[in-house]
C-alpha positions as CSV (number, residue, x, y, z in Angstrom):
1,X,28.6,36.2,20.0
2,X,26.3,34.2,21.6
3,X,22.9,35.5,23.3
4,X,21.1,34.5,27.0
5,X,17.9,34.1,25.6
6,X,17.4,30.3,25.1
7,X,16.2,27.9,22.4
8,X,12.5,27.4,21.9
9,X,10.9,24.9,24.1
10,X,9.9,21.7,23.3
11,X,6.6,21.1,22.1
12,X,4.6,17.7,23.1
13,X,1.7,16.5,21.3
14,X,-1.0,18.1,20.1
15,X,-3.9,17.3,21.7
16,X,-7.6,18.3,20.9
17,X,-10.6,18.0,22.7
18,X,-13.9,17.1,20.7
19,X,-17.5,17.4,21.6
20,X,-20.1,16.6,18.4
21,X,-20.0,20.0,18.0
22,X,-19.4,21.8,14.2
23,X,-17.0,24.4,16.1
24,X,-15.1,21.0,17.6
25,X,-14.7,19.2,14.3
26,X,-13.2,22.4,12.9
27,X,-10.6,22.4,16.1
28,X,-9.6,19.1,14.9
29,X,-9.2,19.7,11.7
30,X,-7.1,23.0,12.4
31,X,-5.1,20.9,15.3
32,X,-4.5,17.9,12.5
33,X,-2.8,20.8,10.4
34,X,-0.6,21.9,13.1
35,X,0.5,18.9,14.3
36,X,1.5,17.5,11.0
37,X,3.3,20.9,10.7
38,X,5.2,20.7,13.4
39,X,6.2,17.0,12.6
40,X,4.2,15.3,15.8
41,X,1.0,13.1,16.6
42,X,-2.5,14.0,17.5
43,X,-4.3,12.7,20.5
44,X,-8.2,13.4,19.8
45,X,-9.9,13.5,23.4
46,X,-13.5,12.6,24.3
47,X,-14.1,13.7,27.7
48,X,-17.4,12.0,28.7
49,X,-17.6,13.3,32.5
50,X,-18.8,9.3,33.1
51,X,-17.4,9.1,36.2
52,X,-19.3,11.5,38.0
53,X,-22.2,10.5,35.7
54,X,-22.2,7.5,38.0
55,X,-23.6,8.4,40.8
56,X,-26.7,9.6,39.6
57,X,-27.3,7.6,36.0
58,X,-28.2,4.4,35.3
59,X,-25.3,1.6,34.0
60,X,-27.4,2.1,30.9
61,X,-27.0,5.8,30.2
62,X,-23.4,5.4,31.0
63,X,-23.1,2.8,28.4
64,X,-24.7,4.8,26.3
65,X,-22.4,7.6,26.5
66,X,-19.2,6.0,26.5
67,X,-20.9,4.2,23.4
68,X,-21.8,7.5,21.7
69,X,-18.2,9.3,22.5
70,X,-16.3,6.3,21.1
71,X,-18.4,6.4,17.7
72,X,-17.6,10.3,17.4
73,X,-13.6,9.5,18.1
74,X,-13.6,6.9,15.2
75,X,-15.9,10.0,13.0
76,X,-13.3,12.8,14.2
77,X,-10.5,10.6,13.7
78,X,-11.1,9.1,10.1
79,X,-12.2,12.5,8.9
80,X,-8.9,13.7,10.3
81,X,-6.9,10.6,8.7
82,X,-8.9,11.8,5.4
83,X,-7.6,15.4,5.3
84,X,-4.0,14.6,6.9
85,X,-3.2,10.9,5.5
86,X,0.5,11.0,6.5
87,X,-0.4,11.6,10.0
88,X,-0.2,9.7,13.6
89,X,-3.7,10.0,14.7
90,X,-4.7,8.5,18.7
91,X,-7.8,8.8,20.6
92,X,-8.6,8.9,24.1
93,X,-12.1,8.2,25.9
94,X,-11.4,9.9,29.0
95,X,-13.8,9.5,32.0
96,X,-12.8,12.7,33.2
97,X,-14.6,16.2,33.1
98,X,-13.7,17.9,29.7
99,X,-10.9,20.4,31.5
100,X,-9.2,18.0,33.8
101,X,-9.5,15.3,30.8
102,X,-7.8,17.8,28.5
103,X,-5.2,18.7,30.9
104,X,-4.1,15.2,31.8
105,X,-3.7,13.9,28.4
106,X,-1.6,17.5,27.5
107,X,1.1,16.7,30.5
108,X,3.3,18.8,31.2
109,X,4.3,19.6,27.3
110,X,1.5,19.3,25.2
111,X,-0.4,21.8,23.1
112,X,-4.5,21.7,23.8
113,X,-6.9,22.3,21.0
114,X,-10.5,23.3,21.5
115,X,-12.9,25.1,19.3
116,X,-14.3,28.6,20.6
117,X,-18.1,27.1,21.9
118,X,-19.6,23.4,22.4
119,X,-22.7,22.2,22.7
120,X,-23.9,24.8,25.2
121,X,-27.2,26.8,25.3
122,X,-25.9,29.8,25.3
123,X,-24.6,30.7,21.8
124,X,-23.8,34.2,22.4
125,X,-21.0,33.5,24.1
126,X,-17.7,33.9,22.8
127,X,-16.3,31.4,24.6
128,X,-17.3,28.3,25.9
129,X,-17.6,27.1,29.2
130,X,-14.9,24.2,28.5
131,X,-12.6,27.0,26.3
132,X,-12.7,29.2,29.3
133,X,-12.1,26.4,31.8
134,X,-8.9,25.7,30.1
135,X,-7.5,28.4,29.5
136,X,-8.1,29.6,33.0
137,X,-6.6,26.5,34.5
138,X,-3.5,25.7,32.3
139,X,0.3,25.6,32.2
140,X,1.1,24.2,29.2
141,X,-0.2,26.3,25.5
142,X,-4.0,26.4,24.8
143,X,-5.5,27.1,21.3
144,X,-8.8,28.2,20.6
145,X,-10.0,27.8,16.7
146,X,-12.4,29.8,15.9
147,X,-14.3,29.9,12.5
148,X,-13.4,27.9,9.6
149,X,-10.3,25.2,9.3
150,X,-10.1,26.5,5.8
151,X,-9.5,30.0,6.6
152,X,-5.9,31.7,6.1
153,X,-3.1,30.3,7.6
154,X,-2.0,34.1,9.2
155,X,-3.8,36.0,11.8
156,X,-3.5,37.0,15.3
157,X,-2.3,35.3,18.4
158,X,-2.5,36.1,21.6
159,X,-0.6,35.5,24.5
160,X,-1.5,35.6,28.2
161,X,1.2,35.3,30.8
162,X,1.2,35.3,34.6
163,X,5.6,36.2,34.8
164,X,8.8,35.1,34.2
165,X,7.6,31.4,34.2
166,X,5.7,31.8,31.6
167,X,8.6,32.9,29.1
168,X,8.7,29.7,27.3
169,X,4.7,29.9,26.3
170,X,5.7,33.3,25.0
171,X,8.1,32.5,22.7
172,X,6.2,29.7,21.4
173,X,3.8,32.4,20.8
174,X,5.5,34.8,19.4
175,X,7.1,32.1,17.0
176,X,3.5,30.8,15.5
């Protein structure tokens, strides 16, 4: 017997976007778990929004960021290398926005990470602005890890898809 549905898709790397928010280092550590599970690398990504910084910040304040997101990709990834020693950690300084920097380093086939709010003001939110961006814009799977990266390993997942294209992401879904 042999069935029409075919085999799960395959996954690219896991890729998780950090801010020097707590909610972000808990995304990293919860994507570090999942990529070791599924037997891949991570790719932790800074998105520092420098290049449209430029036009209206000094060479200075640039510096200054690109300085300060490099030191938190060496923090995210040691304290990633700490928890997950056996693991392919990369990092990735992006000059991008945060959405379009997340989406470029996913591909086509990668899995992006974020945690559920940033550093924005508004802490009632559920969801971030860079979350919602995202999700809103994406084709390939998007996590968002909320609450502690030692909570259970079993809980809900949900899936939003847009039709038959989207099959794939469901089964992935329904699989985790």
């Amino acid at each position: 017997m042999t069935s029409d549905i075919p085999g799960r898709p395959e996954l690219g790397a896991v890729v998780v976007g950090v801010d020097a928010s707590t909610p972000a280092r808990e995304a990293a550590l919860w994507a570090a778990a999942e990529a070791d599970h599924r037997g891949g690398p991570l790719h932790i990504v800074h998105a520092s929004d420098s290049d449209r910084r430029v036009f209206h910040s000094s060479a200075d304040t640039i510096q200054a960021v690109r300085e300060a997101g490099r030191k938190l990709l060496a923090e995210t990834a040691a304290a990633v290398r700490e928890s997950r020693p056996g693991l392919v950690v990369t990092t990735e300084l992006s000059r991008q926005g945060p959405v379009a920097g997340l989406h470029a380093a996913a591909g086509e086939r990668g899995t992006i990470v974020v945690g559920n709010r940033g550093l924005g003001g508004f802490g009632s939110l559920m969801l971030g602005s860079v979350g919602l961006g995202v999700a809103a814009r994406t084709e390939v799977p998007v996590i968002v890890v909320r609450g502690a990266a030692d909570r259970p390993g079993t809980g809900v997942v949900t899936a939003a898809v847009h039709g038959a294209s989207d099959l794939d992401w469901l089964r992935i879904a329904a699989a985790e």
